[in-house]
Structures are given as structure tokens and as C-alpha cells.
VEXSEMAR-532262 format. One line per 2 residues: their letters; for each residue x, y, z of N, C-alpha, C. Coordinates in Angstrom, 2 decimals. Example, Ala and Ser with C-alpha at 12.3 -4.5 7.8 and 13.67 -1.06 7.14 Angstrom:
% VEXSEMAR-532262
as = 13.19/-5.69/7.80/12.30/-4.50/7.80/13.20/-3.30/7.80  12.85/-2.25/7.08/13.67/-1.06/7.14/12.90/0.03/7.87 .
//
This chain:
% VEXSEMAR-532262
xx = 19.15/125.24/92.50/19.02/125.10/93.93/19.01/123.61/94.26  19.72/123.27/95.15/19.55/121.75/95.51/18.68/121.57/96.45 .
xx = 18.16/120.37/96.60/17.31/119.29/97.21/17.12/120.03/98.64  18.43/120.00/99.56/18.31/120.66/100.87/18.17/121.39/100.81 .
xx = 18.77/122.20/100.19/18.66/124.13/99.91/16.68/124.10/99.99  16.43/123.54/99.37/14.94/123.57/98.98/13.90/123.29/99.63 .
xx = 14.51/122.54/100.15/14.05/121.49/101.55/13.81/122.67/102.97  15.13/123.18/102.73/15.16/124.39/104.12/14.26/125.70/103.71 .
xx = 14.08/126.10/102.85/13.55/127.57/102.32/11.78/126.77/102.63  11.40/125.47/101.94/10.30/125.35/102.11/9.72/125.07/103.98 .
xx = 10.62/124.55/104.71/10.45/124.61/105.89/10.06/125.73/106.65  11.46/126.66/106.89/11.26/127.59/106.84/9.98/128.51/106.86 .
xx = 9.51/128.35/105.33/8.24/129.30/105.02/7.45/128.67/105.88  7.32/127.11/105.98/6.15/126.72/106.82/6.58/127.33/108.32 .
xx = 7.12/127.42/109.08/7.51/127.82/110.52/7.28/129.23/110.72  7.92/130.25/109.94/7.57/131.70/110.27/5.91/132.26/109.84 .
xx = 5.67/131.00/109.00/4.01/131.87/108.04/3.07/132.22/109.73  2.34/133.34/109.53/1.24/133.07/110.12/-0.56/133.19/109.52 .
xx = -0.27/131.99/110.29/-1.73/131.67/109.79/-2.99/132.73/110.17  -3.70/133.25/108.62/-5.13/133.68/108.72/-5.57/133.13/107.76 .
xx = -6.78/132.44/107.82/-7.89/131.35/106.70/-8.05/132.93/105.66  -7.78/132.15/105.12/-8.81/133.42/103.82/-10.74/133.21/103.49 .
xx = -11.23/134.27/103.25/-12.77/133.55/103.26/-13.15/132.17/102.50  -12.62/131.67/101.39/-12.76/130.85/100.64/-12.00/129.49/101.55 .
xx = -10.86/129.16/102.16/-10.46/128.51/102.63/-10.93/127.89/103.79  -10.84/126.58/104.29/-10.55/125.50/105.11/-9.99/124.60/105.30 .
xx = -10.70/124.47/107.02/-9.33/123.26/107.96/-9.96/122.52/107.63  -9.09/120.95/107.42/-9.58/119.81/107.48/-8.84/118.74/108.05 .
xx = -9.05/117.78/108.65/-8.13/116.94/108.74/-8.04/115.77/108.25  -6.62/115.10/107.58/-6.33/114.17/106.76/-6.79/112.79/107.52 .
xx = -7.03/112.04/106.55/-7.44/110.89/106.74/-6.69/109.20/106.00  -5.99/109.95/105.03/-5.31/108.93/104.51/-5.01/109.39/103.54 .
xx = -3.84/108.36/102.82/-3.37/109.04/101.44/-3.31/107.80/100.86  -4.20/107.84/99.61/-4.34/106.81/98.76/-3.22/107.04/97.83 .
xx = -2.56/108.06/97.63/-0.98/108.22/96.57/-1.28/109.02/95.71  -0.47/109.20/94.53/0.31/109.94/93.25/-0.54/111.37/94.17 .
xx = 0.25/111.95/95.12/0.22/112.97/96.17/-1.31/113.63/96.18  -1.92/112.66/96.54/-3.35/113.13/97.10/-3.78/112.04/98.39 .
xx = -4.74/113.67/99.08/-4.96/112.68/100.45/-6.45/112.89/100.87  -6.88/112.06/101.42/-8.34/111.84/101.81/-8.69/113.02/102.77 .
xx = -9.11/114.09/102.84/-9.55/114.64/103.93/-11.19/114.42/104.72  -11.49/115.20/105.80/-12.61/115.45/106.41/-12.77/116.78/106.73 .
xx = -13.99/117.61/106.67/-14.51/118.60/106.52/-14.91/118.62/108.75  -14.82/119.76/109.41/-15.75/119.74/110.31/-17.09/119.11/110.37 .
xx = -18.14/119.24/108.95/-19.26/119.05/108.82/-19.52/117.48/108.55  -18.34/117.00/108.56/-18.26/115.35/108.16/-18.45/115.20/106.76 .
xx = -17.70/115.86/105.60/-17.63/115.95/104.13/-16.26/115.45/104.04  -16.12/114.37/103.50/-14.91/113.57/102.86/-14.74/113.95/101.35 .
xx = -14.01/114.40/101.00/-12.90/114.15/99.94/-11.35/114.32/99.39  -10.73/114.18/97.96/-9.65/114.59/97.79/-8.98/115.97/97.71 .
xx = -7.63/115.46/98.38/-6.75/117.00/98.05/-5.49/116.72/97.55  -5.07/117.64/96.34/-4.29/117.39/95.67/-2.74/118.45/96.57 .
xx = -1.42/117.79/96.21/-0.28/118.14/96.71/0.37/119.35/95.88  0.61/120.44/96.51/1.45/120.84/95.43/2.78/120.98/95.26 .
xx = 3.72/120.70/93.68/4.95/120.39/93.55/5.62/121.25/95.19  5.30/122.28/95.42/6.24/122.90/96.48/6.53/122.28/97.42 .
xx = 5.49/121.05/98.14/5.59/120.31/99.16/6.11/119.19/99.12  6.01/118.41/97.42/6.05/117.25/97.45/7.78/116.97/98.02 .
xx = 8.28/115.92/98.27/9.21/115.13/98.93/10.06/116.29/100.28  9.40/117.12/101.13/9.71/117.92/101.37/9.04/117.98/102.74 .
xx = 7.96/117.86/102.78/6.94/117.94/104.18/6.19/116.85/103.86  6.17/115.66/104.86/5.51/114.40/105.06/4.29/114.93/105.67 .
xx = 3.10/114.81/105.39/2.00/114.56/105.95/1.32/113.11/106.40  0.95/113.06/107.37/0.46/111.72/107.93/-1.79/111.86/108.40 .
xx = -2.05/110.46/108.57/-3.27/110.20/109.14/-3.18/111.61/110.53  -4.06/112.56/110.86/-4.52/113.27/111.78/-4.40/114.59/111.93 .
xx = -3.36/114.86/110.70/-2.59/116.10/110.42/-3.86/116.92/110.16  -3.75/118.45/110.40/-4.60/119.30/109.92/-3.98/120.08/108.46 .
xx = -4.83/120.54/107.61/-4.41/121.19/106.28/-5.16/122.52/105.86  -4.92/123.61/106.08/-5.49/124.91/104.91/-5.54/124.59/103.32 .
xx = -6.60/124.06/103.43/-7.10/123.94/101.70/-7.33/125.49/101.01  -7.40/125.20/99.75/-8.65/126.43/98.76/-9.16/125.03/97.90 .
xx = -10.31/125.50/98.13/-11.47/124.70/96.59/-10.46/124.90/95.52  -11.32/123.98/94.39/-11.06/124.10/93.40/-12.39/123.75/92.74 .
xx = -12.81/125.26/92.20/-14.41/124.79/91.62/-14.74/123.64/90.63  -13.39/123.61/89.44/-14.30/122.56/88.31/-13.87/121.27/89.14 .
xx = -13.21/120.54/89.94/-12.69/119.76/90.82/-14.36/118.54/91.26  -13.86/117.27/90.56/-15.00/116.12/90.20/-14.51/115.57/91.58 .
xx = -13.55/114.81/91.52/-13.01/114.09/92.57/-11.64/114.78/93.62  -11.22/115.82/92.84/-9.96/116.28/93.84/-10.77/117.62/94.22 .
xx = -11.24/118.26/95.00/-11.98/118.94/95.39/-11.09/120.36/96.16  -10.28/120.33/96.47/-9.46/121.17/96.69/-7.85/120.67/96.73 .
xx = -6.86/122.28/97.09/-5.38/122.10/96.80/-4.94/122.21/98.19  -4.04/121.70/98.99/-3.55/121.96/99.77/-2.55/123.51/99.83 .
xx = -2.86/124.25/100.73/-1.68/125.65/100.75/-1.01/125.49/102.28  -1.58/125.08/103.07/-0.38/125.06/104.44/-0.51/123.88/105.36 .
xx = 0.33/123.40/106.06/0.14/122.19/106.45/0.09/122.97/107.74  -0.92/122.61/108.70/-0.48/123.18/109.91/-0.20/122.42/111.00 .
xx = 0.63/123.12/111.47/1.91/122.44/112.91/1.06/123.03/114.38  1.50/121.75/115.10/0.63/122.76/116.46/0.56/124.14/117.01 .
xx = 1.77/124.91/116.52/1.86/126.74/116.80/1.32/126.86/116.26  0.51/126.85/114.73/-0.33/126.83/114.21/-1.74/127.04/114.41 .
xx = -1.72/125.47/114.96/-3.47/125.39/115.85/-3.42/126.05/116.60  -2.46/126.16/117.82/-2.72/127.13/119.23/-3.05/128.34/118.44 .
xx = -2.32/128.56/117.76/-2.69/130.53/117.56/-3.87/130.56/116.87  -4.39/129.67/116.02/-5.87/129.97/115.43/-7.11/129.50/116.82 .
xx = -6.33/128.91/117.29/-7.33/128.63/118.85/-7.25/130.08/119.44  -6.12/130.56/119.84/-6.38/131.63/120.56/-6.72/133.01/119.72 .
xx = -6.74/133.01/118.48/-7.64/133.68/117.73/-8.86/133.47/117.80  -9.62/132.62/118.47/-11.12/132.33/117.94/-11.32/131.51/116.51 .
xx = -10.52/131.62/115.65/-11.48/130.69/114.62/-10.96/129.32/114.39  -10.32/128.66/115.37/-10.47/127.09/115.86/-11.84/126.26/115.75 .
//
């Protein structure tokens, strides 16, 4: 599969998914990316730490400073504390807003 091919299928999945948190999961929003594809998040509760990228996203979906992210933990996790699973886009937020769990 090439680069674009790959590029579009992963888009794609991000645009049609709809978002429901699973119990274990949370929103957070990014705060910076110190590199080798990990980024600083913030917790609602004001809990900072790392989240690691996974190959599916990397060179594919840019994340920036303000972006929101659907994490899962990662229990034995010292310093990278959870994985990123969806990047979310403002249709995104609106519909978990107008769901209630915004």
C-alpha cells in the first residue's frame, strides 16, 4: 500500500469513526510535543503527562498545542502514561457535547 493510499484509509477512519469514550478512556488536551512521537498532555483534573503515538498515525495526522486526544492508560507506563487511539476533530467535540459527556 503506498504512502497516500495510507494516508487516505487512515483519514478516512478518523472522519466517519464515532466517538464513544470507553470506561477506561480519556480526553485530554495536548500541550506540546517534546518528539520521537510523544506529546505532553493535560488531564481535566490538571494531571500532566506523556502519550505515546501509534505507528498508525505517525506521518499521517499532525497533531498540534490545543488539540484534544482519546487516550487508554497504560498500566506498567513510568513516564508515558497512556497511548493515543483518536485524535478528535471538532464534529467530534460537538457530538460528545451534545451527548453529555463533554
Amino acid at each position: 500500500m503506498s504512502r497516500a493510499t495510507k494516508r487516505k484509509h487512515v483519514v478516512r477512519e478518523l472522519l466517519e469513526e464515532r466517538v464513544r469514550p470507553a470506561d477506561r478512556q480519556t480526553v485530554v488536551r495536548v500541550l506540546g510535543t517534546p518528539g520521537n512521537n510523544l506529546h505532553e498532555v493535560e488531564t481535566p483534573e490538571g494531571t500532566r503527562f506523556l502519550v505515546s503515538m501509534p505507528p498508525r498515525f505517525r506521518k499521517h495526522v499532525w497533531i498540534k498545542r490545543g488539540d484534544f486526544l482519546l487516550v487508554d492508560p497504560i498500566p506498567e507506563g513510568v513516564k508515558v502514561k497512556a497511548e493515543m487511539s483518536l485524535v478528535l476533530l471538532p464534529p467530534h467535540v460537538r457530538s460528545l457535547q451534545r451527548q453529555g459527556l463533554w
